[in-house]
C-alpha positions as CSV (number, residue, x, y, z in Angstrom):
1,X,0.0,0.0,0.0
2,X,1.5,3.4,-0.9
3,X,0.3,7.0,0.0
4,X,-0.9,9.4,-3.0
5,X,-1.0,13.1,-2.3
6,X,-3.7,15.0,-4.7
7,X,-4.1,18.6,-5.2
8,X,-7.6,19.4,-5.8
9,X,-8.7,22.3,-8.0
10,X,-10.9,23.7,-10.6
11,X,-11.1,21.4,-13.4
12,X,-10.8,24.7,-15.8
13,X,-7.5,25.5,-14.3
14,X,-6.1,21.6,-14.4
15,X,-3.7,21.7,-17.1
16,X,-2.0,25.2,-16.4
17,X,-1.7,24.1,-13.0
18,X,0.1,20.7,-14.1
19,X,2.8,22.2,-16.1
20,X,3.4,24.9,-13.1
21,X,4.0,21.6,-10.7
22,X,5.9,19.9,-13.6
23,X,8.7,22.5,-13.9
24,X,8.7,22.9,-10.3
25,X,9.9,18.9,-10.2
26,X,6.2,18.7,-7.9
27,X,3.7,16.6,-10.5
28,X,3.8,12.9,-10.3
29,X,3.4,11.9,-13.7
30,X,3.4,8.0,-13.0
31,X,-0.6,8.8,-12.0
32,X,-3.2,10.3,-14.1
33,X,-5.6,13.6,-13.6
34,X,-9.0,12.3,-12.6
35,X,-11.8,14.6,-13.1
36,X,-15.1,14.5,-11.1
37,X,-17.7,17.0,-12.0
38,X,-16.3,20.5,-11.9
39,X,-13.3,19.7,-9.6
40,X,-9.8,17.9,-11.1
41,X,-7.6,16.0,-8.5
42,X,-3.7,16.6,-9.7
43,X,-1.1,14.1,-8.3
44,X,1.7,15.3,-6.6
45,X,5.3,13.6,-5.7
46,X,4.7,12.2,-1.5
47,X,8.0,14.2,-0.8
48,X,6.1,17.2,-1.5
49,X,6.2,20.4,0.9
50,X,2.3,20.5,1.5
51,X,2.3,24.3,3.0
52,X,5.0,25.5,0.9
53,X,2.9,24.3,-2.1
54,X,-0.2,26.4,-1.2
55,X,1.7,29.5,-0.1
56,X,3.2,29.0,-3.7
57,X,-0.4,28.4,-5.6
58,X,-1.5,31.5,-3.4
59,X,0.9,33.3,-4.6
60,X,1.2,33.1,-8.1
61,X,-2.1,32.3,-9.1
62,X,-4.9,33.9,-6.6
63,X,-6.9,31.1,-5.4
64,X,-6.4,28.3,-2.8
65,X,-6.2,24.5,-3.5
66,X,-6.9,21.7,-1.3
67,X,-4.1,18.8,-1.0
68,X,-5.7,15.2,-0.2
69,X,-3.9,12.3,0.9
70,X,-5.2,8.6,-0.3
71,X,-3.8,5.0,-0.2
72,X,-3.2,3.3,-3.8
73,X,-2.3,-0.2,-4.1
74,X,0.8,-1.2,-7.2
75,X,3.8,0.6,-8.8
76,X,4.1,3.7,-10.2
77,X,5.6,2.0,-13.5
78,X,6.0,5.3,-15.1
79,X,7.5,7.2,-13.0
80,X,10.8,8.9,-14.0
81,X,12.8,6.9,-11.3
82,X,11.1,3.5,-12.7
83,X,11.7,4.4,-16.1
84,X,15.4,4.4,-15.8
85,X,15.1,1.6,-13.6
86,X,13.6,-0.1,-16.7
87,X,16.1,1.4,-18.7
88,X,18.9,-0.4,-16.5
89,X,17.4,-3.9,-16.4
90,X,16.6,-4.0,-20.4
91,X,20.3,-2.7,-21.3
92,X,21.3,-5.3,-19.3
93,X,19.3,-8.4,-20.7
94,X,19.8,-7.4,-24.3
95,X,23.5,-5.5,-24.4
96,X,25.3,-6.4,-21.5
97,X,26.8,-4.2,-18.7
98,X,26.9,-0.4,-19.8
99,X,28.1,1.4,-16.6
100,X,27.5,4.4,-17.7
101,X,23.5,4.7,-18.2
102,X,22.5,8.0,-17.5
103,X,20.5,8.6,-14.1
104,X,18.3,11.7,-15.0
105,X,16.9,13.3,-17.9
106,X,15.1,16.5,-19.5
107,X,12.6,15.6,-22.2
108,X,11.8,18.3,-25.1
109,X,9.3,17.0,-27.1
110,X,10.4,14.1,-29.0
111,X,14.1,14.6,-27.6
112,X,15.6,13.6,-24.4
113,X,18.6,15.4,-23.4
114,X,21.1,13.5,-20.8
115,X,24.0,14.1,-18.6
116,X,27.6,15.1,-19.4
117,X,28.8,11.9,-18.1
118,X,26.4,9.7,-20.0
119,X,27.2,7.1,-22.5
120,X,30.6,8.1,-23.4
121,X,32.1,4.6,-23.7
122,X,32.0,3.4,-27.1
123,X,30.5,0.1,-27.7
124,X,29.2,-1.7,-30.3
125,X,25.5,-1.9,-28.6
126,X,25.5,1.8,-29.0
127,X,22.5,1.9,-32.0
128,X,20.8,-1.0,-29.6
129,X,21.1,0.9,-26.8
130,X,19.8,4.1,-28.0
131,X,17.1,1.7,-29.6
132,X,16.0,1.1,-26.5
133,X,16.2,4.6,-25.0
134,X,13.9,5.6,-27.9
135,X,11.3,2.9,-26.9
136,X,11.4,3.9,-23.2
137,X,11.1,6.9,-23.4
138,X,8.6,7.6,-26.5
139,X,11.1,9.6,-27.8
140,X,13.2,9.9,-31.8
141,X,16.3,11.9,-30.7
142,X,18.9,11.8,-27.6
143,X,20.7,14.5,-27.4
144,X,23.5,14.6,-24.2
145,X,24.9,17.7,-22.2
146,X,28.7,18.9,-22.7
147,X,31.2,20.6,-21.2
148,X,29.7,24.7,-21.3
149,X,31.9,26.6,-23.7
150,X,34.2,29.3,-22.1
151,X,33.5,32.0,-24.3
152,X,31.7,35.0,-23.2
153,X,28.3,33.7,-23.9
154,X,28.8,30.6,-22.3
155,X,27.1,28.7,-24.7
156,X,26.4,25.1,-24.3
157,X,28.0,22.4,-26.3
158,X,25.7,19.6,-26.7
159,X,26.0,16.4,-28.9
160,X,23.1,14.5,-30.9
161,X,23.9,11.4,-30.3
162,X,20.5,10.2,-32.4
163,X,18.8,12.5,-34.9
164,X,19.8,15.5,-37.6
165,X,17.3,18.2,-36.2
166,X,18.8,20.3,-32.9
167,X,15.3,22.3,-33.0
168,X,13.0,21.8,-29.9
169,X,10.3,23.1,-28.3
170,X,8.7,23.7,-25.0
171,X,5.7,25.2,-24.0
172,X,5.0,27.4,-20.8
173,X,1.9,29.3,-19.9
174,X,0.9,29.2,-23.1
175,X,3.7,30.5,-25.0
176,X,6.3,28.5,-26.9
177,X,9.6,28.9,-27.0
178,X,12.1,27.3,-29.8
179,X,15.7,26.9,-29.7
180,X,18.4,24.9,-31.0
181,X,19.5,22.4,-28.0
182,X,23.4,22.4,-29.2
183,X,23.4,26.5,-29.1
184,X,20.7,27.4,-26.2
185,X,19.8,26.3,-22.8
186,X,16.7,26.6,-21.5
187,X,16.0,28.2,-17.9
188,X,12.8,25.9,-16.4
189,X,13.6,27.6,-12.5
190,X,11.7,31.2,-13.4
191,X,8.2,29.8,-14.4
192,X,6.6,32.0,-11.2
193,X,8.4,34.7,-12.3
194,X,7.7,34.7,-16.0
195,X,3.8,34.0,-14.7
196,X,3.8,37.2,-12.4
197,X,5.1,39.3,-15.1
198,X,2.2,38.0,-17.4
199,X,-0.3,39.5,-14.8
200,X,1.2,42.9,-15.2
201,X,-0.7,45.1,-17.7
202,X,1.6,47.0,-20.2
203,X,-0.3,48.0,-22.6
204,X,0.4,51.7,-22.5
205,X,4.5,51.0,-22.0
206,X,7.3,50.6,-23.6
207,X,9.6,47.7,-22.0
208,X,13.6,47.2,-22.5
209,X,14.9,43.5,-21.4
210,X,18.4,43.8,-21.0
211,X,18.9,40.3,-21.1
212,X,16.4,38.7,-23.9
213,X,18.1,35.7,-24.2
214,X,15.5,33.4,-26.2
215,X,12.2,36.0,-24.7
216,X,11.9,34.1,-21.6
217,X,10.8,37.6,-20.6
218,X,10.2,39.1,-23.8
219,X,7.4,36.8,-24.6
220,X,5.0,36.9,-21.5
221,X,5.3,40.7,-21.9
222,X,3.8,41.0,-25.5
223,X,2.0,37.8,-25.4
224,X,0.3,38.0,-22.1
225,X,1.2,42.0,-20.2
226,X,0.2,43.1,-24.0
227,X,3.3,45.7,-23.5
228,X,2.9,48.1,-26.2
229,X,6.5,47.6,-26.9
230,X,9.8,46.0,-26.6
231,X,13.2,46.4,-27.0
232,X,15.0,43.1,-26.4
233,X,18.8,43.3,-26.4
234,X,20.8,40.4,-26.2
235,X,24.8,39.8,-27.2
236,X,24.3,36.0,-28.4
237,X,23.8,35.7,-31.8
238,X,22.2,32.2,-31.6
239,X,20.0,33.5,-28.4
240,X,18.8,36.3,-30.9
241,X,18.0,33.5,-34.2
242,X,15.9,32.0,-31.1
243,X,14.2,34.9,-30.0
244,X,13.4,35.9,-33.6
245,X,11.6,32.7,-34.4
246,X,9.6,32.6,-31.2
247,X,8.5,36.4,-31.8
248,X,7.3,35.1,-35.0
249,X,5.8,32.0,-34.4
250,X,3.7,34.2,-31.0
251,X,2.7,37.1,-33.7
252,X,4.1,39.6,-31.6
253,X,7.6,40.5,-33.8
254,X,5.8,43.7,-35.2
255,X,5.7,45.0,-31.3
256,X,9.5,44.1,-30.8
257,X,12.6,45.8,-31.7
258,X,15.7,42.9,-31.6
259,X,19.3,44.7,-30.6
260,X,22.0,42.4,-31.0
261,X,25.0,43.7,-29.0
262,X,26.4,44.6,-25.0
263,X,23.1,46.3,-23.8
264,X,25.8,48.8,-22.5
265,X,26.0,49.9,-26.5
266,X,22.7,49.1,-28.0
267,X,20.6,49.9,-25.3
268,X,18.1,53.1,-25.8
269,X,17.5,55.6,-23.9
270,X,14.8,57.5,-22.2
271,X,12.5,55.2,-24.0
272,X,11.3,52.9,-21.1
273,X,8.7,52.3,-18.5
274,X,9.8,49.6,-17.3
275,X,13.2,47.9,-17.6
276,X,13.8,44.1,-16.8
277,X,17.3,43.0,-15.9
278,X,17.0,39.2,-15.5
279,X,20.6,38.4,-15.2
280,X,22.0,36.2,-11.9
281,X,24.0,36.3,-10.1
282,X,24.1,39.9,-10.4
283,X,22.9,42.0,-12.8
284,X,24.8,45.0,-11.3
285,X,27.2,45.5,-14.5
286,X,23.9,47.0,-16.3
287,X,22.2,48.7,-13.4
288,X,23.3,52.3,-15.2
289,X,22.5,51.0,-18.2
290,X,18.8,50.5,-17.2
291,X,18.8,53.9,-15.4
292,X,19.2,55.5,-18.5
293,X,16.7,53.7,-20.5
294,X,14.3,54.7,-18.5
295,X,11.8,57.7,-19.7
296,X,12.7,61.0,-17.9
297,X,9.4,60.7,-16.0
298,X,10.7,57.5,-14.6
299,X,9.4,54.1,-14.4
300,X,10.2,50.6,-12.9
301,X,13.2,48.6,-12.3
302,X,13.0,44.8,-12.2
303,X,16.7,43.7,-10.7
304,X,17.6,39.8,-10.5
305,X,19.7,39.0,-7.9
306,X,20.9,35.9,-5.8
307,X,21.1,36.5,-2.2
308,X,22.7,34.4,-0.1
309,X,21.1,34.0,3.2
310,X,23.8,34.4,6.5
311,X,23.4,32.1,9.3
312,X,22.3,34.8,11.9
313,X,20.1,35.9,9.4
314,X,16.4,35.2,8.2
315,X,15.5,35.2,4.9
316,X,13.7,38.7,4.9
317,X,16.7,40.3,6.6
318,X,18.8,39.1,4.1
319,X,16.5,40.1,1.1
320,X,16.2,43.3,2.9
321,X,19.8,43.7,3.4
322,X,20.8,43.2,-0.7
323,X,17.6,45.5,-1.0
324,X,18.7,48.5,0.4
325,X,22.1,48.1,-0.6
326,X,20.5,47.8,-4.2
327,X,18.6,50.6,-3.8
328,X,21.4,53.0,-2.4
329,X,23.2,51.9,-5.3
330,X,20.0,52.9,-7.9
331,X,19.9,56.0,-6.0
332,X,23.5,57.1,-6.8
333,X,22.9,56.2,-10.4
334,X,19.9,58.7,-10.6
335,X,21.4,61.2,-9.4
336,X,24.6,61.1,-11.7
337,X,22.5,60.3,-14.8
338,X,19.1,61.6,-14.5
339,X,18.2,65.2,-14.4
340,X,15.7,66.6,-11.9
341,X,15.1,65.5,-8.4
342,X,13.6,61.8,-8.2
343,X,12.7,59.5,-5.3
344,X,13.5,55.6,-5.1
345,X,11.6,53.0,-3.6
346,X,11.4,49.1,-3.7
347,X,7.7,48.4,-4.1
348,X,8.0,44.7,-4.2
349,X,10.4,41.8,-3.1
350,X,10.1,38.3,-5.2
351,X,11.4,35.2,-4.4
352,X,11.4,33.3,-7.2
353,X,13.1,30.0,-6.4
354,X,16.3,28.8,-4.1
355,X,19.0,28.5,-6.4
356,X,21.7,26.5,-4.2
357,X,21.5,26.0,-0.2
358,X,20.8,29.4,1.5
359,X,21.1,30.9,-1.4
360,X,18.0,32.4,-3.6
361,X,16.8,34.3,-7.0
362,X,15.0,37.1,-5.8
363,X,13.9,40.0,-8.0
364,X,13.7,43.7,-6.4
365,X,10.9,45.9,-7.9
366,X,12.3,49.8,-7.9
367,X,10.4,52.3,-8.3
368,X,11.6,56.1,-9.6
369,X,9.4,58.9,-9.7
370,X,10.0,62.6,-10.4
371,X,9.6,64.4,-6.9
């Protein structure tokens, strides 16, 4: 007999809540969605923290959810611990001993993408092996992870190992994003933050993103925040061939202007009302940069940051500590670049996910205003 936690919620809401819990690592998907009437019962890994969950749910969509606890009776045959499992034992009947299966995953559509250290040792199984990958995991293409390239994009270096076509997709809140898998990584930890900037409502202002990348930002503000426009800089030319082809395929390109370059150089000026800088650890080497984009009125600062939380400190001392010396910093910025007499603020404080142990991406809202 095994314990099942199930989070109960509108059934109208089921499937943008599951892929919220699936890039958070929370949905079970060895167990299906049931529906009864107008409620949906979404399962949810037993390891799960049931208060953290509904402060989270709370949070970042508005309405509270229920979390049942039931017995079940069998294996969870699909699960992703089982499948590899599976993956171990059929290697092993029909190839032999390969030691160096891998023992996670990421699946992109029909790819999967495993570690570095996976399946380096050539053997003449391989095709069989890979045969078998394919069957477990309902996928045509493996890809695997390399060494990151030490250039200044850091760019990944992944190898097909089955398959022509580095193109994948993934979908989130409603938006897709393409890349190409041996030039792009893909950033699954910012889901709630991409979510709450959807909520916002641009549609009278101009937004620069310092850090486009493929649109992880770009995207939910034209898509969903309906921002009247964008200016998306971003120094990685394969980023930008990314970013390009998901601004077309959303139907949003005509509301986006693409800068390829240092946002230090390409960057406008006195354009914006709001100005995202989504880079971590810091994003402090463009904190001028997205002063003086900002319209002479003013407008709104959205600065990533990891903060690492001290030991005689909670976490809100330590967000409020990085806060203020954030804010000092802004301050001095203003004054040096901005004309006129302006006040600062930090209107909000977001936690958007712990990115090591005691240490967390949090984003600082900023408000400046003309006195």
């Amino acid at each position: 007999m095994t314990v099942q936690k199930l989070l109960e919620v509108d059934k109208h809401e089921a499937q943008r809540l599951r892929k919220y819990l699936e890039t958070h690592n929370v949905y079970d998907s060895s167990q299906k969605i049931l529906i009864k009437n107008s409620s949906a019962r979404i399962p949810i890994k037993s390891e799960s923290d049931e208060d953290q969950l509904k402060e989270d749910i709370s949070k970042n969509f508005g309405y509270s959810v229920q979390i049942l606890v039931e017995e079940t009776r069998g294996e969870k045959l699909n699960s992703p611990k089982n499948k590899l499992d599976l993956l171990k034992k059929r290697v092993s009947e029909q190839c032999g001993d390969v030691k160096d299966l891998p023992e996670s995953y990421e699946i992109y559509g029909d790819l999967i993408l495993i570690p570095s250290n996976s399946l380096l040792a050539e053997s003449e199984q391989k095709e069989e092996v890979y045969d078998i990958i394919c069957d477990i995991f309902r996928v045509n293409r493996i890809a695997r992870k390399n060494a990151v390239v030490n250039d200044k994009f850091r760019s990944p270096r992944t190898d097909l190992l089955r398959g022509a076509e580095p193109w994948v997709h993934i979908v989130e809140n409603r938006i897709r994003y393409n890349f190409d898998v041996t030039k792009s990584m893909f950033c699954r930890g910012n889901i709630t933050e991409k979510m709450r900037v959807a909520k916002f409502d641009c549609s009278t202002e101009v937004v620069v993103d310092l850090f486009a990348g493929i649109g992880y930002f770009v995207l939910p503000y034209l898509v969903h925040a309906n921002a009247r426009h964008v200016y998306a800089c971003e120094w990685n030319p394969n980023s930008v061939e990314a970013l390009k082809v998901n601004l077309e395929d959303a139907g949003v390109a005509d509301r986006c202007t693409v800068l390829l370059g240092d946002n230090r150089e390409v960057a406008p000026s006195n354009v914006a009302d709001r100005v995202n800088l989504g880079l971590i650890p810091s994003s402090e080497i463009s904190w001028k940069t997205g002063v003086c984009a900002l319209k002479p009125s003013g407008g709104v600062l959205h600065i990533h940051s990891n903060v690492e939380v001290k030991s005689n400190q909670t976490k809100q001392e330590s967000f409020a500590t990085t806060g203020q010396h954030i804010l000092h910093c802004i301050q001095t910025l203003v004054k040096e670049h901005k004309e006129g007499d302006y006040c600062c603020e930090i209107v909000h404080t977001e936690c958007v996910k712990s990115y090591a142990p005691r240490i967390y991406h949090v984003v600082f809202d900023l408000k400046i205003s003309q006195k």
